[in-house]
N, CA, C and O atoms as a Tinker XYZ file with bonds, in Angstrom:
   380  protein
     1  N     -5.222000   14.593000  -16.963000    73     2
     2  CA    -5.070000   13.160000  -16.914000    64     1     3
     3  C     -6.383000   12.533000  -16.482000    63     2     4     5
     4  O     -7.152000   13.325000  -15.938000    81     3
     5  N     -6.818000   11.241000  -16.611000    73     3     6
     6  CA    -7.807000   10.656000  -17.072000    64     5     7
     7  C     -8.193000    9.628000  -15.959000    63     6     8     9
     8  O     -8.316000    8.555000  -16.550000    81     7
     9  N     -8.382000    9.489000  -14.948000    73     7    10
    10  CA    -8.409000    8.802000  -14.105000    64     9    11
    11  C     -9.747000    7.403000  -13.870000    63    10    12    13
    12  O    -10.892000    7.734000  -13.563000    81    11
    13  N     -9.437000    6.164000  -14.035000    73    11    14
    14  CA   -10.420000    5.252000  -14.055000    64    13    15
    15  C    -11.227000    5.407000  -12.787000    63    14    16    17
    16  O    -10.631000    5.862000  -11.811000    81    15
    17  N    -11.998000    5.215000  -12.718000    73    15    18
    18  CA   -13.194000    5.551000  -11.616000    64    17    19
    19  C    -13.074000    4.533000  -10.949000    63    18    20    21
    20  O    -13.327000    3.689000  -11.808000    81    19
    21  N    -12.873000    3.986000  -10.042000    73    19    22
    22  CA   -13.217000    2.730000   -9.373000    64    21    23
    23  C    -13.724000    2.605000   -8.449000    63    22    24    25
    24  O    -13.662000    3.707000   -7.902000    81    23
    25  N    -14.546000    1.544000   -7.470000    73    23    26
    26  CA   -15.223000    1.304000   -6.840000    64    25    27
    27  C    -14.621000    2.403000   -5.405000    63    26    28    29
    28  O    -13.513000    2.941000   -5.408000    81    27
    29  N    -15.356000    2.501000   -4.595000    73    27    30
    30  CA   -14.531000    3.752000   -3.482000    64    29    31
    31  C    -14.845000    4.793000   -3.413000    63    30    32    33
    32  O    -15.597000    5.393000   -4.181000    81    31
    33  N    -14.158000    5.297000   -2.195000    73    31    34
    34  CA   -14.324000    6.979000   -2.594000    64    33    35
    35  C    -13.099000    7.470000   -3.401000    63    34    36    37
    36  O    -12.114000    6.744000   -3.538000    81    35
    37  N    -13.154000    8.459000   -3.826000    73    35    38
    38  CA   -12.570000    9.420000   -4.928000    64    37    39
    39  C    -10.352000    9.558000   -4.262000    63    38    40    41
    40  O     -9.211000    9.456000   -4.713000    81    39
    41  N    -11.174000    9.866000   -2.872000    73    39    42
    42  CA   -10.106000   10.241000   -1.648000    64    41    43
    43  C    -10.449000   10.225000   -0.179000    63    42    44    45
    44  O    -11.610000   10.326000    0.217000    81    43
    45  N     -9.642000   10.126000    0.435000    73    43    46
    46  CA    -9.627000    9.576000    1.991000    64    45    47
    47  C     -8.442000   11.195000    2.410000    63    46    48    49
    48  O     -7.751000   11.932000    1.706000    81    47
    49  N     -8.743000   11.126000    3.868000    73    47    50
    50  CA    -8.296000   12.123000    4.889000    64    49    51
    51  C     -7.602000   10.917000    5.358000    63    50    52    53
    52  O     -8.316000    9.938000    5.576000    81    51
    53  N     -6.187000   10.799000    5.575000    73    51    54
    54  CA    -5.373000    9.814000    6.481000    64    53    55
    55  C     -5.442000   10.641000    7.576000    63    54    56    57
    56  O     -5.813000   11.814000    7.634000    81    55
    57  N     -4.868000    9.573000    8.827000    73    55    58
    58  CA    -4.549000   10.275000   10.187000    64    57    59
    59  C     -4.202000   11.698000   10.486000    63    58    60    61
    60  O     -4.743000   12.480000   11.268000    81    59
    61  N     -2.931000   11.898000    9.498000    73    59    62
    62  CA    -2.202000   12.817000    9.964000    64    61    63
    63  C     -3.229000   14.455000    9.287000    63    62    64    65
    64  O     -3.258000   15.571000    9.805000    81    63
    65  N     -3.735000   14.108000    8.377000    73    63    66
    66  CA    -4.575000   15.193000    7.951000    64    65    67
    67  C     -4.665000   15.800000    6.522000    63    66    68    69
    68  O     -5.327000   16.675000    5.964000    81    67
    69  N     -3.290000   14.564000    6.063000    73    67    70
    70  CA    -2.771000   14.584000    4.504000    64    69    71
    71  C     -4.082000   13.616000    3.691000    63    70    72    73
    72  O     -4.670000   12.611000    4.091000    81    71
    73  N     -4.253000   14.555000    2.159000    73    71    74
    74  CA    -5.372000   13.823000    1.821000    64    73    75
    75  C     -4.796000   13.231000    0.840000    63    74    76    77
    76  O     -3.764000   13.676000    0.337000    81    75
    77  N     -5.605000   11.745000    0.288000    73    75    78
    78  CA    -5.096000   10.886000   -0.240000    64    77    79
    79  C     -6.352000   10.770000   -1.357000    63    78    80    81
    80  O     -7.539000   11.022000   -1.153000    81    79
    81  N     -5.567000   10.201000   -2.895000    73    79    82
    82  CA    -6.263000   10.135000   -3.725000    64    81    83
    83  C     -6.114000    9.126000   -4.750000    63    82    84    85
    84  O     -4.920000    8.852000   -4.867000    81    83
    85  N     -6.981000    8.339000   -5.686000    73    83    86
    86  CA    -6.413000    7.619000   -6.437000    64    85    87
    87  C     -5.541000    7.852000   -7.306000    63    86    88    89
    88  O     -5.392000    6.888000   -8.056000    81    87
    89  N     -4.519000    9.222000   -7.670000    73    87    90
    90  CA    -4.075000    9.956000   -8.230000    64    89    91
    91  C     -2.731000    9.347000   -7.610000    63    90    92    93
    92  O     -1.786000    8.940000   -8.286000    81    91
    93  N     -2.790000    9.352000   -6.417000    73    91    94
    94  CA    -1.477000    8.843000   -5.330000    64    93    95
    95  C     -1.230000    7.737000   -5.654000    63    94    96    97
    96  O     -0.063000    7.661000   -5.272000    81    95
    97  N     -1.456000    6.817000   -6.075000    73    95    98
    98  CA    -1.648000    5.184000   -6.152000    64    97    99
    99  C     -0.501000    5.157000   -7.384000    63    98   100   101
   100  O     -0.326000    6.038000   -8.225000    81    99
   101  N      0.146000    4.029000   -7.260000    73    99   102
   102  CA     1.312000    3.966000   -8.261000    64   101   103
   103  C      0.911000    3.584000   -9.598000    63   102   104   105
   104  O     -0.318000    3.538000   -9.544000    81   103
   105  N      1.384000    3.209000  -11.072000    73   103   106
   106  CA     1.111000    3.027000  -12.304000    64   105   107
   107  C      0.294000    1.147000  -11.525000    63   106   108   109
   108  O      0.706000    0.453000  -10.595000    81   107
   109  N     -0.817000    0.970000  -12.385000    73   107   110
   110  CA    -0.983000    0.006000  -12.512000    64   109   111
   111  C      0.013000   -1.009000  -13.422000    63   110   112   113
   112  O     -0.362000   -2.173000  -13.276000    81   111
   113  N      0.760000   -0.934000  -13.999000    73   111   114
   114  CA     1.939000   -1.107000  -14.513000    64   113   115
   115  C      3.332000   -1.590000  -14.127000    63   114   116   117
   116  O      4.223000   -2.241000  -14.673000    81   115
   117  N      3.115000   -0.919000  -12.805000    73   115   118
   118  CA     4.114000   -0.651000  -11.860000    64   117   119
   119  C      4.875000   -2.419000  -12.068000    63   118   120   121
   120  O      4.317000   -3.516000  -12.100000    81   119
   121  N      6.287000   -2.049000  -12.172000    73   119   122
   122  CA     7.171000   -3.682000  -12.342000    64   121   123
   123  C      8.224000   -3.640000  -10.331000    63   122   124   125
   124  O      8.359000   -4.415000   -9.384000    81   123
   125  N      8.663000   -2.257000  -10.696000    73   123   126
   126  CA     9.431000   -1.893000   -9.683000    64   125   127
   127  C      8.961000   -1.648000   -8.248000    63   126   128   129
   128  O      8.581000   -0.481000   -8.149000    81   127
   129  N      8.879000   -2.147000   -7.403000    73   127   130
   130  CA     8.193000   -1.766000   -5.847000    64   129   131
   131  C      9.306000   -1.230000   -5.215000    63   130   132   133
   132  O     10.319000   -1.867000   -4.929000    81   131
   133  N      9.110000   -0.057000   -5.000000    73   131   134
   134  CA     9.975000    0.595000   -3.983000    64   133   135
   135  C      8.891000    0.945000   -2.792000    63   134   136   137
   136  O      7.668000    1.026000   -2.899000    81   135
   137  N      9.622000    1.106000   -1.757000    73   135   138
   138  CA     9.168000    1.460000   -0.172000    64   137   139
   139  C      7.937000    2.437000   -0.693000    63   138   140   141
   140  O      6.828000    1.909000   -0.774000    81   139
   141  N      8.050000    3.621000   -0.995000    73   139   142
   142  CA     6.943000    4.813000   -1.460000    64   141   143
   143  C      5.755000    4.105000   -1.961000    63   142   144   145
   144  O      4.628000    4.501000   -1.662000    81   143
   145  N      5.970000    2.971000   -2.784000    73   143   146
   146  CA     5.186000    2.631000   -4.026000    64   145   147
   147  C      3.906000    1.825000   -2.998000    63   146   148   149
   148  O      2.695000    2.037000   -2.928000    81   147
   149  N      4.956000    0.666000   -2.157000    73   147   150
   150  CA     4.527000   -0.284000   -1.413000    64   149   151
   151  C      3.126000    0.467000   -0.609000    63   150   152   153
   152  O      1.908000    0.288000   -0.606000    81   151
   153  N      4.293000    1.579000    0.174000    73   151   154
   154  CA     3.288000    2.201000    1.435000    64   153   155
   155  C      1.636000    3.136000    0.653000    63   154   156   157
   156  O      0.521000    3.222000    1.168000    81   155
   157  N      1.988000    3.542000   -0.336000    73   155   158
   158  CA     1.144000    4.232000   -1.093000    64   157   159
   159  C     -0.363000    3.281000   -0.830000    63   158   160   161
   160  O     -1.386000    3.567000   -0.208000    81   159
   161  N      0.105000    1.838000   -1.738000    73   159   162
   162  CA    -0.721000    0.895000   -2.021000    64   161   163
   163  C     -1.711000    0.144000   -0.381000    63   162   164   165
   164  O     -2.839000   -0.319000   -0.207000    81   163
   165  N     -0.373000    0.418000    0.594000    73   163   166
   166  CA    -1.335000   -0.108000    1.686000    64   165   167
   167  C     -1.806000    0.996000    2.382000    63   166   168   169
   168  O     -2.587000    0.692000    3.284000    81   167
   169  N     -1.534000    2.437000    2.225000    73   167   170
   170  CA    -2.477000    3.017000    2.908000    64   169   171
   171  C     -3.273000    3.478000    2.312000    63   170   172   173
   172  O     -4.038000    4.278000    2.851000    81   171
   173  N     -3.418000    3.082000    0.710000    73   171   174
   174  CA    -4.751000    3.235000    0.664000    64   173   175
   175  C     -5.853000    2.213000    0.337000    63   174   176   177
   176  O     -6.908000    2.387000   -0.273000    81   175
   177  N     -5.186000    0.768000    1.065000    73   175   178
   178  CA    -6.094000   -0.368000    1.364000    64   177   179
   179  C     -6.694000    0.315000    2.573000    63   178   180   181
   180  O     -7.879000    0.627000    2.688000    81   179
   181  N     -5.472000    0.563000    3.704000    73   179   182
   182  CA    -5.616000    0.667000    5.027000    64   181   183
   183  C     -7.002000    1.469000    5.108000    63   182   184   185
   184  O     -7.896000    0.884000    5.718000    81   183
   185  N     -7.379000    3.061000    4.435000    73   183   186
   186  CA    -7.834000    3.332000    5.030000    64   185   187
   187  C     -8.746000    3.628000    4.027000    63   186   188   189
   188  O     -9.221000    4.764000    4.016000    81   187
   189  N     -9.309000    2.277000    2.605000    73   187   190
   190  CA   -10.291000    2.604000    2.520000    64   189   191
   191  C    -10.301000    3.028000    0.712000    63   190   192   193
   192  O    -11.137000    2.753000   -0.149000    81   191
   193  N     -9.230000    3.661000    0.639000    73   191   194
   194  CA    -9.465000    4.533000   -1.042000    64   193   195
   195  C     -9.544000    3.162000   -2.167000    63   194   196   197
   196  O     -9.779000    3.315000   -3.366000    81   195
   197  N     -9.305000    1.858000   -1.531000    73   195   198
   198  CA    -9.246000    0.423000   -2.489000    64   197   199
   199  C     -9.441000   -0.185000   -2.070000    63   198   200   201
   200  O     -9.097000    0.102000   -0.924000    81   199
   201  N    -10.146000   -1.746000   -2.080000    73   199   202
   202  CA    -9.976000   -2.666000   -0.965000    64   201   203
   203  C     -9.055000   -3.706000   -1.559000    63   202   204   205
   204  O     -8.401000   -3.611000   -2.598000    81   203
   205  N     -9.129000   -4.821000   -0.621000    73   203   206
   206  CA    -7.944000   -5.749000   -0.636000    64   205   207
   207  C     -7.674000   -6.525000   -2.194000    63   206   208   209
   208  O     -6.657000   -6.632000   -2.880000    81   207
   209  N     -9.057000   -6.988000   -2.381000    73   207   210
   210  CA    -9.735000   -7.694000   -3.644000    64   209   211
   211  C     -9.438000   -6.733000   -4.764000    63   210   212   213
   212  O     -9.319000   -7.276000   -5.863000    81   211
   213  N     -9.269000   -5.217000   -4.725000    73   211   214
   214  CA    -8.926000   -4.370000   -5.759000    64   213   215
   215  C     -7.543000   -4.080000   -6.450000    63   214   216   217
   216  O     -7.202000   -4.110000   -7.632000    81   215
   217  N     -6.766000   -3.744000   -5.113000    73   215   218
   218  CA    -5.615000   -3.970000   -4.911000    64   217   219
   219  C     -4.864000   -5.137000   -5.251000    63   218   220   221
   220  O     -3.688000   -5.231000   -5.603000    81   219
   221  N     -5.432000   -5.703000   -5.145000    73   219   222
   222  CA    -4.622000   -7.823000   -5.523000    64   221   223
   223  C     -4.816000   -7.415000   -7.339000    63   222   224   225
   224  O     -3.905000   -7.262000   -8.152000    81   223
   225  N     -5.762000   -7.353000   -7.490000    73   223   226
   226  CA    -6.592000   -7.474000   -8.828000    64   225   227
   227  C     -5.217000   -6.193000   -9.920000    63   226   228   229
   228  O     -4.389000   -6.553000  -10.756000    81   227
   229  N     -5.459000   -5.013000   -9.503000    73   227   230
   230  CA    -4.950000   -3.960000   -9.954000    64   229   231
   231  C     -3.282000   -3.939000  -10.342000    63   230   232   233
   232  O     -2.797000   -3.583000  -11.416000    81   231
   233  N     -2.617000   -4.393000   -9.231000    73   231   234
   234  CA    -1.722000   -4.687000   -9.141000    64   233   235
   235  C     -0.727000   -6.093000   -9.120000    63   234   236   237
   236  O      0.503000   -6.100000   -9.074000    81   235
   237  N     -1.544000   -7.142000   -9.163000    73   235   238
   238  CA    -1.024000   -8.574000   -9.714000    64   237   239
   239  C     -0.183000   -8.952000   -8.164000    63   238   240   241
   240  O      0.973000   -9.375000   -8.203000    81   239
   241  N     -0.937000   -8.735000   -6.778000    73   239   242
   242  CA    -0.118000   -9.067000   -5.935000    64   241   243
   243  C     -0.986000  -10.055000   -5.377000    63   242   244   245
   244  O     -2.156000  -10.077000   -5.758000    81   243
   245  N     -0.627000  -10.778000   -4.630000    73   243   246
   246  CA    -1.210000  -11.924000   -3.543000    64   245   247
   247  C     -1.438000  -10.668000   -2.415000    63   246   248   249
   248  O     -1.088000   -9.522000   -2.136000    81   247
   249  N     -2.554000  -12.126000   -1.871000    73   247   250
   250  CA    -3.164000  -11.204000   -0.644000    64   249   251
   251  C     -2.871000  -11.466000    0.400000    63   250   252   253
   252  O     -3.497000  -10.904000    1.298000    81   251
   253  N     -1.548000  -12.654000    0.848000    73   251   254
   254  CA    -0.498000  -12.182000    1.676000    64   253   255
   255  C      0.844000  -11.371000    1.911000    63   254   256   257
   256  O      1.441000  -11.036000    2.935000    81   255
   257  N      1.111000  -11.167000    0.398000    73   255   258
   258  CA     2.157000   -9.978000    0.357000    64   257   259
   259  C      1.553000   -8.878000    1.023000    63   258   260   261
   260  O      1.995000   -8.312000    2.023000    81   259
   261  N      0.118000   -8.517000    0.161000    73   259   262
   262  CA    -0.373000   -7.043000    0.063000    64   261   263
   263  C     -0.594000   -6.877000    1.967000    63   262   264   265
   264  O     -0.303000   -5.754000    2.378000    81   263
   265  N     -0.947000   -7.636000    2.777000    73   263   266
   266  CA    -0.958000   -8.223000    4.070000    64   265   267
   267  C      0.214000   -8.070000    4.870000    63   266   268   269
   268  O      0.128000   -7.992000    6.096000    81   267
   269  N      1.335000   -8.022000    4.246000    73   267   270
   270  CA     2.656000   -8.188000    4.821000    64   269   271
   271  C      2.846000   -6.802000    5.189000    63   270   272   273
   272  O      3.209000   -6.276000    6.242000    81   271
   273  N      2.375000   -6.154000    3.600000    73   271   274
   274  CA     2.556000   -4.596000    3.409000    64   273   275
   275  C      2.011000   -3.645000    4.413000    63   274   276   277
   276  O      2.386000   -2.554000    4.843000    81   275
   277  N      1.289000   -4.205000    4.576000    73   275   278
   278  CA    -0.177000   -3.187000    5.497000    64   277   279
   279  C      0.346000   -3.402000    7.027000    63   278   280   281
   280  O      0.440000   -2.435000    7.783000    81   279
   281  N      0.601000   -4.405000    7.340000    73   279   282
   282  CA     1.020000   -4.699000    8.800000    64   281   283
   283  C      2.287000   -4.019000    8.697000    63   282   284   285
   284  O      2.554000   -3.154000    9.531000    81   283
   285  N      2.936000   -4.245000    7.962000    73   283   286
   286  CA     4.464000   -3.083000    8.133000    64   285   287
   287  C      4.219000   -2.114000    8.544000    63   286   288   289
   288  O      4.366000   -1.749000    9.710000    81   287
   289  N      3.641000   -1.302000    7.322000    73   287   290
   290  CA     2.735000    0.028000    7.753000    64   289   291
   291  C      1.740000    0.591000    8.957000    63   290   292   293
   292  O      1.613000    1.564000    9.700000    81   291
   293  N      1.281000   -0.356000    8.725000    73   291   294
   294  CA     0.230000   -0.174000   10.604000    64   293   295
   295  C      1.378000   -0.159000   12.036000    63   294   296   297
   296  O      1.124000    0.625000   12.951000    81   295
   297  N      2.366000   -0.887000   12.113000    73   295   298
   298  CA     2.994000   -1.170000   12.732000    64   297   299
   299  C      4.352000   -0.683000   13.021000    63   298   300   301
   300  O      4.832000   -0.594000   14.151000    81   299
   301  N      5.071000   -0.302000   11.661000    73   299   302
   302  CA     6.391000    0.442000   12.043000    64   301   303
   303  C      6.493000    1.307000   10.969000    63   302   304   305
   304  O      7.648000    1.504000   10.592000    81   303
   305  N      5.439000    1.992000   10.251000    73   303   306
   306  CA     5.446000    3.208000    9.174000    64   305   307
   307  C      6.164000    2.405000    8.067000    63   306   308   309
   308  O      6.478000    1.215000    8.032000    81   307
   309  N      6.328000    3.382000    7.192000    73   307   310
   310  CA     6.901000    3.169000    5.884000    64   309   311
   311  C      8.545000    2.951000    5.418000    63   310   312   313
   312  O      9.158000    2.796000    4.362000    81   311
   313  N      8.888000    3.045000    6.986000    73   311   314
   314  CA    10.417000    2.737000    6.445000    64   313   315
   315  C     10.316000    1.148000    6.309000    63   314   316   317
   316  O     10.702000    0.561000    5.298000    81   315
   317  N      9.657000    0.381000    7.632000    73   315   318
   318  CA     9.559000   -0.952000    7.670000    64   317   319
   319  C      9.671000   -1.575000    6.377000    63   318   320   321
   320  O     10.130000   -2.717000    6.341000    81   319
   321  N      9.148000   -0.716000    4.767000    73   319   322
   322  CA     9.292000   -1.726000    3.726000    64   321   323
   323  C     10.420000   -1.608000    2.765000    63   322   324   325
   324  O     10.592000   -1.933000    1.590000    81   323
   325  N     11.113000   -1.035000    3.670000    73   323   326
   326  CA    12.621000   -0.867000    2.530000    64   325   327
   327  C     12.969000   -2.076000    2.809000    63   326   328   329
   328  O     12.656000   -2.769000    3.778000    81   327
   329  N     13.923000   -2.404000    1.531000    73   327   330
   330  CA    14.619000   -3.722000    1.533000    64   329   331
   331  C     15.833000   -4.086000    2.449000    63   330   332   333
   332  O     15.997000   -5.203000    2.940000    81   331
   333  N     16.887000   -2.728000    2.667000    73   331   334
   334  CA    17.754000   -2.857000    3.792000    64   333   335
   335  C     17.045000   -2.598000    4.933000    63   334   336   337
   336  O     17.709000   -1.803000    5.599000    81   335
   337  N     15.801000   -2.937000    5.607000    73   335   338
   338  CA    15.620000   -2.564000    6.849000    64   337   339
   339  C     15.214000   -3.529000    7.085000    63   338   340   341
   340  O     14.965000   -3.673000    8.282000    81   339
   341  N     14.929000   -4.633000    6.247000    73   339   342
   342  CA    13.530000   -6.111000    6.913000    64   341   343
   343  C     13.956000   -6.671000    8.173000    63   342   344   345
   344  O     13.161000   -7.045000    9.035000    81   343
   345  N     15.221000   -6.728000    8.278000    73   343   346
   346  CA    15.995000   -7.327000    9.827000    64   345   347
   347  C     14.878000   -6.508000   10.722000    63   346   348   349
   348  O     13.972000   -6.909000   11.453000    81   347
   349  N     15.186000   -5.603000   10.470000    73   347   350
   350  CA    14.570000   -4.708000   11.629000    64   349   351
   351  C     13.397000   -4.484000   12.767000    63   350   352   353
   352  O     13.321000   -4.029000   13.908000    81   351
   353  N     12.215000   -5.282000   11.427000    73   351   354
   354  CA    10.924000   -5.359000   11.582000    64   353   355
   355  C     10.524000   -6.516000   11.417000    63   354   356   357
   356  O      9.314000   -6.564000   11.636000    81   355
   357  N     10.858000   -7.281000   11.195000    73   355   358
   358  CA    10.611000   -9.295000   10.641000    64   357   359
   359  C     10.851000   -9.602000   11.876000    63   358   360   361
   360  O     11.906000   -9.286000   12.426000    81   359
   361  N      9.962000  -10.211000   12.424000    73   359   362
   362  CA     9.941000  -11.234000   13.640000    64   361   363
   363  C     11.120000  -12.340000   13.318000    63   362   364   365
   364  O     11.405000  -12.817000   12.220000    81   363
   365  N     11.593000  -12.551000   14.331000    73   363   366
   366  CA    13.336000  -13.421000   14.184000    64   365   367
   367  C     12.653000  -15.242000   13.868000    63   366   368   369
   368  O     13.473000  -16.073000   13.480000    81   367
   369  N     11.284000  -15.645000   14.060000    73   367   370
   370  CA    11.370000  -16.961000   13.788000    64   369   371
   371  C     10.824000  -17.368000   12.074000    63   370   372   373
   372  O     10.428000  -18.420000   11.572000    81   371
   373  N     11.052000  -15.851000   11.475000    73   371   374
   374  CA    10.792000  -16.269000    9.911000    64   373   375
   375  C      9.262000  -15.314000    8.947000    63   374   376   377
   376  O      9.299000  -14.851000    7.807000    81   375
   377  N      8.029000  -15.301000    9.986000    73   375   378
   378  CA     7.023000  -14.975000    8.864000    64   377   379
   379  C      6.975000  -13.605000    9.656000    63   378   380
   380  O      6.247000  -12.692000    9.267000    81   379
């Protein structure tokens, strides 16, 4: 498979010691966002394998969603972006 080169490195070492690649990154295509898809996309803003401006671009998102995403993630891991959990993690006065 054929991978577009893009600005970045190739792959990133996350925290835990798992390596990450643009290979990991969901279809640019992508219609469906599931939790996996979401967290994919912000950790590899988070730590570097895309930046924000790439990510917006690549994927047709605003750069307060993609923002929403990343703070989930930084903050309460990857369950935070399932759809039955937002109570959970959403501050009670709305943003």
């Amino acid at each position: 498979m054929y991978l577009k080169r893009g600005r970045g490195p190739a792959v990133v070492t996350l925290p835990n010691g798992q390596v990450m690649s643009r290979s990991d990154l969901p279809d640019p295509d992508t219609k469906r966002w599931v939790a996996s898809r979401k967290a994919a996309v912000a950790r590899g803003v988070l730590y570097g394998l895309m930046s924000v401006e790439d990510a917006c671009t690549t994927y047709g998102l605003s750069s307060e969603e993609l923002a929403s995403w990343t703070r989930a993630v930084e903050v309460h891991g990857d369950a935070a972006l399932r759809a039955t959990r937002l109570r959970l993690y959403r501050p009670a006065g709305g943003s």
